[in-house]
N, C-alpha and C positions, 0 to 999 in steps of 0.2 A: 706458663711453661712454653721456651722455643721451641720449635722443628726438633732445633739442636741438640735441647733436653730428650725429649722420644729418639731422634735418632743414637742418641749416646747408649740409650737402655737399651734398644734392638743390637746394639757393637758387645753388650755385656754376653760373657758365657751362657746367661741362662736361655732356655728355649721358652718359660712359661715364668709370666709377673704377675702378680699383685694389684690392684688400684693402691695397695698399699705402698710395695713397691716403686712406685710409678711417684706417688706423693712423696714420700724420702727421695726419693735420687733430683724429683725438679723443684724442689724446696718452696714449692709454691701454698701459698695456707688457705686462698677459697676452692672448700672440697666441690663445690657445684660449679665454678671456672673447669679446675680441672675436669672432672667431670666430661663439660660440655666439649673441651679440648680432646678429649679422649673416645667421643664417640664422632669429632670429627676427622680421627687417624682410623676409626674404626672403618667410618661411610668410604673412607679415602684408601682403603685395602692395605693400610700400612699397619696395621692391629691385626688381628683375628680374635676376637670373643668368642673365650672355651664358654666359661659360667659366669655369672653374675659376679662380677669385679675381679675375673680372672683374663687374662688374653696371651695370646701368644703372639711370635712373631710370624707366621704362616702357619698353614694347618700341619706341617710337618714337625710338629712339637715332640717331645720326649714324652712319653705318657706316665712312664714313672716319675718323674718331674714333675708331674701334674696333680699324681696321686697324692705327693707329699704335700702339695700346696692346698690340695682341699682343705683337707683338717689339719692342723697343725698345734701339737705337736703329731707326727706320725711316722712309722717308717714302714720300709715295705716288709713283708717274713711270711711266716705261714707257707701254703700251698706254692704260692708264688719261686721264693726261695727252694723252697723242698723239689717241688719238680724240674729245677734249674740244673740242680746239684746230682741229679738222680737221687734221691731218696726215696720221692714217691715216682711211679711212673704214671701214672695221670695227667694228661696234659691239660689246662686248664686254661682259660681264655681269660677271664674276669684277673684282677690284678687285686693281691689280699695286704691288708695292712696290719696294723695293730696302731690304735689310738685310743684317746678318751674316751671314745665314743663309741655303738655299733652303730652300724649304719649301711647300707648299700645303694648305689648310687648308678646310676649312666651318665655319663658324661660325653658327648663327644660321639656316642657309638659303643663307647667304650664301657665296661661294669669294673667297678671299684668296690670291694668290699673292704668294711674296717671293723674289725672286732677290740672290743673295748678289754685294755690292760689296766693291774692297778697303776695308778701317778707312778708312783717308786721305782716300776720297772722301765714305764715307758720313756721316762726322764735319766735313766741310767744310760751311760752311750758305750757298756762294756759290750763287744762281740755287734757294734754297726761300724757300717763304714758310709762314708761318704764319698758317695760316685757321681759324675756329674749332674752336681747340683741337686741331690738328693740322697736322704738315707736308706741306707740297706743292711738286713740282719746278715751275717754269717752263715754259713749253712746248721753251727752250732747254735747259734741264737735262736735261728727260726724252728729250729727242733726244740727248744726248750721252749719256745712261747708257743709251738702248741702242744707239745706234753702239758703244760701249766693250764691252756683254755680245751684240752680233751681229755676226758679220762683214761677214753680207751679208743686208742687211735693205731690206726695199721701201717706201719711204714714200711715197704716193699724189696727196701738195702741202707740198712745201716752202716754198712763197710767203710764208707766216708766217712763218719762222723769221728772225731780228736777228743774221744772221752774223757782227757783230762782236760781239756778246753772246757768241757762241758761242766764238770764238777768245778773249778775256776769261776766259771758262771752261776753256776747253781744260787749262789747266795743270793742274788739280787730278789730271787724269787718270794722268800721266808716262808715257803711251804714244805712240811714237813711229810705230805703224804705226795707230793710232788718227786722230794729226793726218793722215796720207797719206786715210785714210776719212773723214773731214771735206771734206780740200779736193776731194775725187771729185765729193762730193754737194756739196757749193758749186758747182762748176763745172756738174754737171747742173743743178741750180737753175737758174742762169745762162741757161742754153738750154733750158726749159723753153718 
């Protein structure tokens, strides 16, 4: 891999690569070359190494960006989402996902939580978006993924939320004491 190669991937939009990454864009095929190329951009402060085969381009990286690249597949929702949107009013520091996995993690400084969804949902892309260079639930989304992973969970202002958006969504879920907790909190809503 040239200079060339690393500097072409630091000009790309993203804030946070791959070794994977890093291997597709310089088409180069011995992994322990590049490798060794890669801790020479590192020693040389033209890298910054988040985690073990992740880097950034300085430490001024996207941290949602980041979240996503740990686990993959993954997007952000949960608390994260919900206190963005005003849902919940808790402010919360740790950044929350939904992937294959649980898991909680530091990284950086930073705490990543990922709670583990079934395949079906987490592969389904109704109600995310993609915002630079990562995915994010909807405020709808991230309300139904954690209706789906809590039973009984306290949401602080519903008044946001696009309940037919949300009944649209429902399907991906195929829980049928899930839809019963949906129309609960509709109905609270309601009389709110």
């Amino acid at each position: 891999m040239e200079k060339a190669s690393i500097l072409s991937i630091l000009r790309e939009g993203n804030t946070v690569f791959t070794f994977k990454d890093i291997l597709l864009s310089s088409g180069e095929t011995n992994t322990s070359l590049l490798k060794r190329r890669i801790n020479y951009y590192v020693k040389n402060k033209e890298l910054y190494p988040i985690r073990k085969g992740i880097y950034a381009k300085d430490k001024n990286y996207n941290r949602l960006e980041l979240a996503n690249r740990i686990y993959t597949p993954s997007y952000i929702s949960l608390e994260t989402v919900l206190s963005r949107e005003g849902i919940v009013f808790q402010h919360y520091e740790q950044i929350f996902l939904v992937s294959y996995l649980t898991r909680e993690i530091i990284c950086d400084g930073q705490k990543y939580v990922f709670r583990k969804i079934k395949d079906t949902i987490l592969t389904n892309s109704l109600g995310l978006e993609k915002k630079d260079n990562y995915f994010i639930a909807s405020r709808e989304r991230a309300f139904l993924d954690t209706v789906y992973l809590n039973k009984n969970y306290y949401f602080d202002n519903l008044s946001s939320i696009d309940w037919d958006r949300c009944f649209e969504i429902l399907y991906i879920y195929e829980n049928k004491a899930m839809e019963k907790r949906l129309n609960s909190y509709h109905e609270m809503a309601k009389h709110a």
